[in-house]
TORMAR-359438 format. One record per residue: residue in three letters; residue number from 1; x, y, z of N, C-alpha, C, O in turn. Coordinates in nm, 2 decimals, decimal comma. Layout:
% residues N
residuo:num:n_X:n_Y:n_Z:ca_X:ca_Y:ca_Z:c_X:c_Y:c_Z:o_X:o_Y:o_Z
ALA:NUM:X:Y:Z:X:Y:Z:X:Y:Z:X:Y:Z
...
//
This chain:
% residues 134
residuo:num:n_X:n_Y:n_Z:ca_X:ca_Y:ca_Z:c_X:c_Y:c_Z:o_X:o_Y:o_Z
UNK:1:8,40:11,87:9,61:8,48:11,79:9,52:8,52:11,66:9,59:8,58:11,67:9,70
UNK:2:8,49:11,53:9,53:8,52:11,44:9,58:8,61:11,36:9,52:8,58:11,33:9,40
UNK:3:8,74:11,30:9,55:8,82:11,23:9,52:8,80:11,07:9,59:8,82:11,04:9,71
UNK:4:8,76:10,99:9,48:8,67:10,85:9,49:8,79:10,77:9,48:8,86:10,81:9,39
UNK:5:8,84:10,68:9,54:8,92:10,55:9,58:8,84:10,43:9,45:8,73:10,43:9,40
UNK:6:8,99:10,35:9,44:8,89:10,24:9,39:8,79:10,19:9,44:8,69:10,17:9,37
UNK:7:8,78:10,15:9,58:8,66:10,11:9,64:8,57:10,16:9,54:8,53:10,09:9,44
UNK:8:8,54:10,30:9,57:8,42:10,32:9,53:8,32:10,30:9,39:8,21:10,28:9,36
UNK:9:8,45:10,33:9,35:8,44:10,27:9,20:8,41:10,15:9,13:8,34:10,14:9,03
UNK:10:8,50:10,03:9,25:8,44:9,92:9,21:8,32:9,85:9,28:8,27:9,74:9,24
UNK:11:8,28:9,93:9,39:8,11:9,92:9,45:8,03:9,97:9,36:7,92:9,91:9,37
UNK:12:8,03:10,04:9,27:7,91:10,06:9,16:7,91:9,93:9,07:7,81:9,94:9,00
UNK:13:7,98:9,84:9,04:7,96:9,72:8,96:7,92:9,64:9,07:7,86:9,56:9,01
UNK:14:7,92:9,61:9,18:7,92:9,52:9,26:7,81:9,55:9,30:7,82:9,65:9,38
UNK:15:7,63:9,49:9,27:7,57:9,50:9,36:7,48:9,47:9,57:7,39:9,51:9,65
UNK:16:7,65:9,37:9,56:7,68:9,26:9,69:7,77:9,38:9,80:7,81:9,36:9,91
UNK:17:7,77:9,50:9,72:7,89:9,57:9,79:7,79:9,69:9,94:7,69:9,76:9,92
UNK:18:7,86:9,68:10,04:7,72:9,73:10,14:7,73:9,89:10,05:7,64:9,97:10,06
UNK:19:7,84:9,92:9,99:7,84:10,11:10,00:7,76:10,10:9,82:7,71:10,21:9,79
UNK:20:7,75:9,96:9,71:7,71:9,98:9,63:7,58:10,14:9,59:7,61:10,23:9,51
UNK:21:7,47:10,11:9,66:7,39:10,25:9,60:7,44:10,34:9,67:7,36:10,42:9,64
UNK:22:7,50:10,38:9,74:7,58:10,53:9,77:7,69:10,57:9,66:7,71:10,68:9,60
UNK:23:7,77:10,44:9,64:7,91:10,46:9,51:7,86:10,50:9,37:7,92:10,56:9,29
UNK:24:7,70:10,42:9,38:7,61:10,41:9,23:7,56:10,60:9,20:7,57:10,66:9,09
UNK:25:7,51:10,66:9,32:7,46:10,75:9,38:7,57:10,88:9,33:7,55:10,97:9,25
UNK:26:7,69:10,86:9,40:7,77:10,93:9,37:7,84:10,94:9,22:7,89:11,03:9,17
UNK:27:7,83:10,82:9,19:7,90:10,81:9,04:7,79:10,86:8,93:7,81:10,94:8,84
UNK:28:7,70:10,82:8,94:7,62:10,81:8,85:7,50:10,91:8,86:7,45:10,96:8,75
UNK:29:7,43:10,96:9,00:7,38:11,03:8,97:7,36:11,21:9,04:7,28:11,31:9,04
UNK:30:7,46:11,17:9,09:7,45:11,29:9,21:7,56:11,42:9,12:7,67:11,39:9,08
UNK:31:7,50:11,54:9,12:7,58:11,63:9,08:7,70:11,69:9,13:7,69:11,78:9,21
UNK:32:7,81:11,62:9,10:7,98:11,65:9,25:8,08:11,65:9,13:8,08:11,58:9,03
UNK:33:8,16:11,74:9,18:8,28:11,68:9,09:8,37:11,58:9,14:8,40:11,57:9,26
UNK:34:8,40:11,52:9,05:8,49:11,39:9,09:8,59:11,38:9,02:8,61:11,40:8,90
UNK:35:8,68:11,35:9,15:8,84:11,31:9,12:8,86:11,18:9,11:8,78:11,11:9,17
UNK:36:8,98:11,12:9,04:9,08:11,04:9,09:9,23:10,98:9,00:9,27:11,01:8,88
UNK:37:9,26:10,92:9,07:9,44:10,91:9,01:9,42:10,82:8,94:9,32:10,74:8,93
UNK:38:9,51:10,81:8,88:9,56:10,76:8,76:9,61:10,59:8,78:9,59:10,50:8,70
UNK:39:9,66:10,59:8,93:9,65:10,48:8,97:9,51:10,35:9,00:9,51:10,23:9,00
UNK:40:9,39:10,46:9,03:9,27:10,38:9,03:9,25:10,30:8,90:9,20:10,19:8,93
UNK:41:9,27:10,32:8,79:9,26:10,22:8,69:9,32:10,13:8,73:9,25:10,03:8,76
UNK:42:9,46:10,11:8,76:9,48:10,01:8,78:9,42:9,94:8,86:9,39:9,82:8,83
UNK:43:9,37:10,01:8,97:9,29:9,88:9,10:9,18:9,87:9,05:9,12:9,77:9,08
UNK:44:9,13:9,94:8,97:9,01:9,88:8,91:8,99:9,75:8,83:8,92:9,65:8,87
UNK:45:9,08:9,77:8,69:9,11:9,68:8,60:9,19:9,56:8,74:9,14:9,46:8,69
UNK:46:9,24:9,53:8,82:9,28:9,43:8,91:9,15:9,37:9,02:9,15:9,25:9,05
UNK:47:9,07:9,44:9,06:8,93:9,44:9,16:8,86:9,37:9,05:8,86:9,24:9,04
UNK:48:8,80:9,46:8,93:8,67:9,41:8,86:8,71:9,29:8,76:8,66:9,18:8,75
UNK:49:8,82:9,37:8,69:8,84:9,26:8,57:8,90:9,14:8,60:8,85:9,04:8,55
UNK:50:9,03:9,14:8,71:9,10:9,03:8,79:8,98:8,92:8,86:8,95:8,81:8,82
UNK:51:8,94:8,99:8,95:8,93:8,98:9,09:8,77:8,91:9,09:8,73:8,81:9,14
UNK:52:8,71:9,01:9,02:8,56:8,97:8,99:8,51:8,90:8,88:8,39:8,87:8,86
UNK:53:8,64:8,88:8,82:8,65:8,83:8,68:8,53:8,88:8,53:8,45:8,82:8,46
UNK:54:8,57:9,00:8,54:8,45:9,08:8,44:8,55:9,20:8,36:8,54:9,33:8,36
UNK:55:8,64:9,14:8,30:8,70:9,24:8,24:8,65:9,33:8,15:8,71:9,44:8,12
UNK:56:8,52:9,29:8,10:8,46:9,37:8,01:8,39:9,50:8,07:8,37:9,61:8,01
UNK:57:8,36:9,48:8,19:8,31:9,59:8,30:8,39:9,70:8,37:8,36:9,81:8,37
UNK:58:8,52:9,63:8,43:8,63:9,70:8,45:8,71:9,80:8,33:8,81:9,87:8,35
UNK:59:8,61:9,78:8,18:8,72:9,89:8,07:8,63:9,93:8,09:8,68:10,04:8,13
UNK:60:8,46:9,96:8,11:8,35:10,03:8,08:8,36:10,12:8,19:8,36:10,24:8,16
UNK:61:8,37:10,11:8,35:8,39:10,16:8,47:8,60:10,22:8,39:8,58:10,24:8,27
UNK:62:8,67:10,23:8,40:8,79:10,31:8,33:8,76:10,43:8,30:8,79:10,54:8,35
UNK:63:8,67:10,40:8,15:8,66:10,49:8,09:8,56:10,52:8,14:8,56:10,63:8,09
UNK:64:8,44:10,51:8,23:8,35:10,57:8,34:8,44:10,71:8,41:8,41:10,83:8,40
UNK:65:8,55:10,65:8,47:8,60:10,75:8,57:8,70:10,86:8,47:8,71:10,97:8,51
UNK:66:8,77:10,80:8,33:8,77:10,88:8,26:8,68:11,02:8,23:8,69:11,14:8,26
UNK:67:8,60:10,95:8,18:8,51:11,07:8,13:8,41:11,15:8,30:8,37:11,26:8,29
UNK:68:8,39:11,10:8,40:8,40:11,15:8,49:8,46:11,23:8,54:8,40:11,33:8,58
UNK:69:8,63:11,22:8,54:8,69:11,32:8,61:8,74:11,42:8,53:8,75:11,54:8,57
UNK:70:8,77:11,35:8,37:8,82:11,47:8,25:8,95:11,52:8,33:9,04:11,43:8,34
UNK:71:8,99:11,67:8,38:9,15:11,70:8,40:9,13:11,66:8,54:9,24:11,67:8,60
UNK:72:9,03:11,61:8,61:9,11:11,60:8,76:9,13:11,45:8,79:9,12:11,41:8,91
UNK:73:9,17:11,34:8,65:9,22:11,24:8,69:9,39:11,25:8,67:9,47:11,27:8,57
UNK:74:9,42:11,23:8,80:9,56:11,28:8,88:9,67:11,19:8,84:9,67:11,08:8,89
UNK:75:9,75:11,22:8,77:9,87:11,17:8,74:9,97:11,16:8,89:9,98:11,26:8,96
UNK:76:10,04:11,05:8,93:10,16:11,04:9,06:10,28:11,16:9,00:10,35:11,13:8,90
UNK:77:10,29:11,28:9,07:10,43:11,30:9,03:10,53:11,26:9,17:10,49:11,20:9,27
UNK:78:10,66:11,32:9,15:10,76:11,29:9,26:10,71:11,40:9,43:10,75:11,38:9,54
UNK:79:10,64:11,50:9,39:10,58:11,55:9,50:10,51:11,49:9,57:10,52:11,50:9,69
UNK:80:10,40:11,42:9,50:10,28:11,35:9,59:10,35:11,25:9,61:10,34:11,23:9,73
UNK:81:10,43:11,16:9,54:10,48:11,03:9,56:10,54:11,08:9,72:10,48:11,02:9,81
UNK:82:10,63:11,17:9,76:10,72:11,20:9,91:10,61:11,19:9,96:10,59:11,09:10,03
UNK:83:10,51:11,30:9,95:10,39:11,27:10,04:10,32:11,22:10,09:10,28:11,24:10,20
UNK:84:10,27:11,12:9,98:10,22:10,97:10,02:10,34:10,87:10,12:10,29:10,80:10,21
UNK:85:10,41:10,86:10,10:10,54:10,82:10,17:10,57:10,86:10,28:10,62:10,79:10,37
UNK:86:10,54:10,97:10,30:10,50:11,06:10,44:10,40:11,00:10,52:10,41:10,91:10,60
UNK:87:10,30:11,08:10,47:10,14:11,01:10,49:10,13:10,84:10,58:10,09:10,81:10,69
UNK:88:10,20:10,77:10,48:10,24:10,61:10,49:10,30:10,61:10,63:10,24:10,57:10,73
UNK:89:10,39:10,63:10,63:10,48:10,64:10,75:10,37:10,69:10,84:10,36:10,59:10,91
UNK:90:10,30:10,76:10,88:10,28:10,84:10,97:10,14:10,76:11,02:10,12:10,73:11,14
UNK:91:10,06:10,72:10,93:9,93:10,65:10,95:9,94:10,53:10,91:9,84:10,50:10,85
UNK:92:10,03:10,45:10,90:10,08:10,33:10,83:9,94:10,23:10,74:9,86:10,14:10,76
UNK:93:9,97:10,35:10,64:9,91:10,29:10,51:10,03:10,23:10,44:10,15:10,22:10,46
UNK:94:9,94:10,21:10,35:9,99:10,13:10,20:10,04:10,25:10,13:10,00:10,35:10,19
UNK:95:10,14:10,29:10,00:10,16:10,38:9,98:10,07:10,40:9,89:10,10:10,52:9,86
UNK:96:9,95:10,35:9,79:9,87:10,33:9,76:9,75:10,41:9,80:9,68:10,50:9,74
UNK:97:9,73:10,34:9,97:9,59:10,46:10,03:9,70:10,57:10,03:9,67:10,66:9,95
UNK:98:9,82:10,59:10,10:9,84:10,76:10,15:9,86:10,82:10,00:9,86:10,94:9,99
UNK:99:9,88:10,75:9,87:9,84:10,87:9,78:9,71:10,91:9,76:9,71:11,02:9,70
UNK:100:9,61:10,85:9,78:9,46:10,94:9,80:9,48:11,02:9,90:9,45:11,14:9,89
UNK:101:9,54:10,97:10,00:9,52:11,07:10,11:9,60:11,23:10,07:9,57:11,35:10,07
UNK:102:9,69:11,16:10,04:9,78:11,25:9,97:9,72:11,39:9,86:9,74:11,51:9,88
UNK:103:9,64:11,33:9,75:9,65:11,43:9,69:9,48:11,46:9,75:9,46:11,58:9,73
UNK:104:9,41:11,41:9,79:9,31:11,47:9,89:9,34:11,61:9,96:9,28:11,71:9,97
UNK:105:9,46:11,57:10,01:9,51:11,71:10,08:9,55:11,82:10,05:9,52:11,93:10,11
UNK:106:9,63:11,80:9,92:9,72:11,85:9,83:9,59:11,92:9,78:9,61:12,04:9,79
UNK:107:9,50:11,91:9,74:9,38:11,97:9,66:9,23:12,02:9,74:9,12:12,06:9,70
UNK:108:9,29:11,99:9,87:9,17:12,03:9,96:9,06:11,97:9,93:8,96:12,04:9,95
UNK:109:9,05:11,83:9,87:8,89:11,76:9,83:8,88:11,66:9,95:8,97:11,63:10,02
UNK:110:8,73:11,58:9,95:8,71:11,53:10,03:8,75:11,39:9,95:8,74:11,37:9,83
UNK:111:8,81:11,30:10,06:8,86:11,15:9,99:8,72:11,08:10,05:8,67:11,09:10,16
UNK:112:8,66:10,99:9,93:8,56:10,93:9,97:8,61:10,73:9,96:8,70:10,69:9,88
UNK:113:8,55:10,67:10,02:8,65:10,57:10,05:8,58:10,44:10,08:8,51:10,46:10,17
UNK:114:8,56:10,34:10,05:8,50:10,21:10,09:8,60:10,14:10,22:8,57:10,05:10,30
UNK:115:8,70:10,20:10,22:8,82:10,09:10,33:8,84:10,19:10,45:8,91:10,29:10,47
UNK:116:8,74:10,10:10,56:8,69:10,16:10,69:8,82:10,12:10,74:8,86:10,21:10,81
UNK:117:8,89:10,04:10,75:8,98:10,00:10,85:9,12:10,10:10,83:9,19:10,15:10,92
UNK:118:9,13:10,12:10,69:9,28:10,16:10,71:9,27:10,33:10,69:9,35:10,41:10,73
UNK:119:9,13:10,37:10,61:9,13:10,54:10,60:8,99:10,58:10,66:8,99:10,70:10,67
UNK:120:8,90:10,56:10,68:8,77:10,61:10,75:8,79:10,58:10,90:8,76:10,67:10,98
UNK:121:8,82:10,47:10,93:8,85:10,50:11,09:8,95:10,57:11,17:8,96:10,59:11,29
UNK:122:9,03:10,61:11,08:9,15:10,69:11,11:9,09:10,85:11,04:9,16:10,95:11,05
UNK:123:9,02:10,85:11,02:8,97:10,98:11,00:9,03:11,05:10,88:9,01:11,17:10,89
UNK:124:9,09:11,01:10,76:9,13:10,98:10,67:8,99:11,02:10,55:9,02:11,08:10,45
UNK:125:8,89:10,99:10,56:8,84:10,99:10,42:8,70:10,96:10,48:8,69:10,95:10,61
UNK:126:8,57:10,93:10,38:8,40:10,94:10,48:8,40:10,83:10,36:8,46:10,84:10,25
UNK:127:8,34:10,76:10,41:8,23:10,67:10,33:8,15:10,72:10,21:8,10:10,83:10,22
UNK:128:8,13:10,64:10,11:8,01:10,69:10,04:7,87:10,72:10,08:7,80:10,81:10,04
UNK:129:7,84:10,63:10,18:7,72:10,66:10,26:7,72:10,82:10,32:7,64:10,90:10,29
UNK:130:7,81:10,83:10,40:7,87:10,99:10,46:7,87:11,08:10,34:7,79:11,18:10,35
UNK:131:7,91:11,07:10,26:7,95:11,14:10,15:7,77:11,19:10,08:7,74:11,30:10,07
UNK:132:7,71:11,10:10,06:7,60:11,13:10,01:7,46:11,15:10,11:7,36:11,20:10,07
UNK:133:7,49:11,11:10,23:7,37:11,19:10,34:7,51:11,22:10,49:7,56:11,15:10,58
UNK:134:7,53:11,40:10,42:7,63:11,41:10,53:7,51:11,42:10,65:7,54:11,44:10,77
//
């Protein structure tokens, strides 16, 4: 079970992105179940439709991960929120990454992750590359 970060999400529209065909790989064609929160929309719709300026891509990727994850797209309650808060504190993330990390944990799935600096080098989460040739 993998629980996919925005990264990865928004490396499948990005073909400039180094993890693009591993994110493409995992999203699209590789048989895994996939997670993610509720909060990824937002970084998505902020990355693709903001950022990349393709808002029409960022609703298509949404309801992508929509219909991808069906019930294991993860609503924040006040448990994971302490936890990520925890998490934060402890590996000084954002409280943003430590809720991947967070409910990664909480659910025993693997966090898959495009952001080497703040959760793959801390041992936090594998790359999509890792993820798809362990």
């Amino acid at each position: 079970m993998f629980l996919l970060d925005a990264g990865v999400w928004a490396a499948v529209v990005d073909p400039r992105d180094r993890f693009h065909s591993s994110a493409k790989s995992i999203v699209l064609e590789l048989d895994h179940d996939l997670g993610a929160l509720d909060l990824t929309l937002y970084e998505i719709a902020n990355v693709v439709g903001i950022k990349m300026g393709l808002p029409d891509q960022a609703r298509d990727m949404a309801q992508l991960v929509v219909d991808s994850c069906r019930d294991r797209l993860l609503a924040l309650d006040v448990s994971l929120l302490h936890s990520a808060c925890l998490c934060a504190g402890e590996n000084d993330l954002t409280a943003y990454d430590a809720a991947y990390v967070a409910a990664a944990r909480r659910y025993g799935w693997t966090l898959v992750s495009a952001d080497i600096a703040d959760l793959v080098s801390k041992g936090l989460a594998v790359t999509p590359d890792a993820a798809v040739y362990p």
